[in-house]
C-alpha positions as CSV (number, residue, x, y, z in Angstrom):
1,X,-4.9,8.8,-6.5
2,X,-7.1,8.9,-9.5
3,X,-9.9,6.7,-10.4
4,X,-8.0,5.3,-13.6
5,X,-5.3,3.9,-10.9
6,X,-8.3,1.7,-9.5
7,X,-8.1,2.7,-5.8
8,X,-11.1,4.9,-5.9
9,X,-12.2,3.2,-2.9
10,X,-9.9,3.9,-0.6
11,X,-9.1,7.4,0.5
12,X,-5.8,9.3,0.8
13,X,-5.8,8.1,4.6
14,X,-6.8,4.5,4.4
15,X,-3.8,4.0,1.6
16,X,-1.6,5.8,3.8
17,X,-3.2,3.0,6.5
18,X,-2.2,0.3,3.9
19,X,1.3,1.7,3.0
20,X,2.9,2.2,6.9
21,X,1.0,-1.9,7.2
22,X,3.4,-2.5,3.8
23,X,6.6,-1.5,5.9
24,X,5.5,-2.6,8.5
25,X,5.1,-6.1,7.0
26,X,8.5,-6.2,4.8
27,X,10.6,-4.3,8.1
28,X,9.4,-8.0,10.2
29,X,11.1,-10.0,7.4
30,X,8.3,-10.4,5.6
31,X,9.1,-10.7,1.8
32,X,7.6,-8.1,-0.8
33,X,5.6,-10.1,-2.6
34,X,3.9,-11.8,0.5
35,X,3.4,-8.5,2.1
36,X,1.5,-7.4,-0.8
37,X,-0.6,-10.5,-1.1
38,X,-1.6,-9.8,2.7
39,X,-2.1,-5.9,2.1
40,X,-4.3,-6.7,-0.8
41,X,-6.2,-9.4,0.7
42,X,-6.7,-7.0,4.1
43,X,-7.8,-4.1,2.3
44,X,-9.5,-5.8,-0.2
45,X,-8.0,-4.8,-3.0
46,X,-5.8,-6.0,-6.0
47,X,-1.7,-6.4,-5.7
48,X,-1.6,-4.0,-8.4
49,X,-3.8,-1.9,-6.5
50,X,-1.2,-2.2,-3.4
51,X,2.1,-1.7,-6.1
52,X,0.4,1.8,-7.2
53,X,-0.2,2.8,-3.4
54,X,3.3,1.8,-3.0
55,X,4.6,3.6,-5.3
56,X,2.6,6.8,-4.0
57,X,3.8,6.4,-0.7
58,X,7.6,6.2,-1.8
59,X,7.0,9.3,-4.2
60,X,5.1,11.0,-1.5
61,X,7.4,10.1,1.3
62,X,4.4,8.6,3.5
63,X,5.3,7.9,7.2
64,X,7.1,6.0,7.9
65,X,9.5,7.2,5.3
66,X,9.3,10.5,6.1
């Protein structure tokens, strides 16, 4: 993920970290938007910071998808 995405501060591993915790989260009825208020607040980032890994992880097919 590129610096313009704004998660410069979290590598490749820790987003994949933060994206399996996302599943996680939503798979024990969690609702989307609450899950991404707690990945963000966790991680210490924004929500739109935890949409774009999101998004990475579908596109990429990150575990647990894969």
């Amino acid at each position: 993920m590129t610096q313009e995405n704004g998660c410069e501060t979290l590598s490749e591993e820790r987003r994949k970290e933060l994206f399996l915790a996302l599943v996680d989260a939503q798979d024990h009825e969690i609702s989307v938007a609450q899950s991404r208020m707690l990945m963000a607040e966790r991680f210490g980032i924004s929500e739109s910071q935890v949409r774009l890994i999101e998004r990475e992880g579908v596109e990429l097919q990150w575990p647990p998808l894969a």
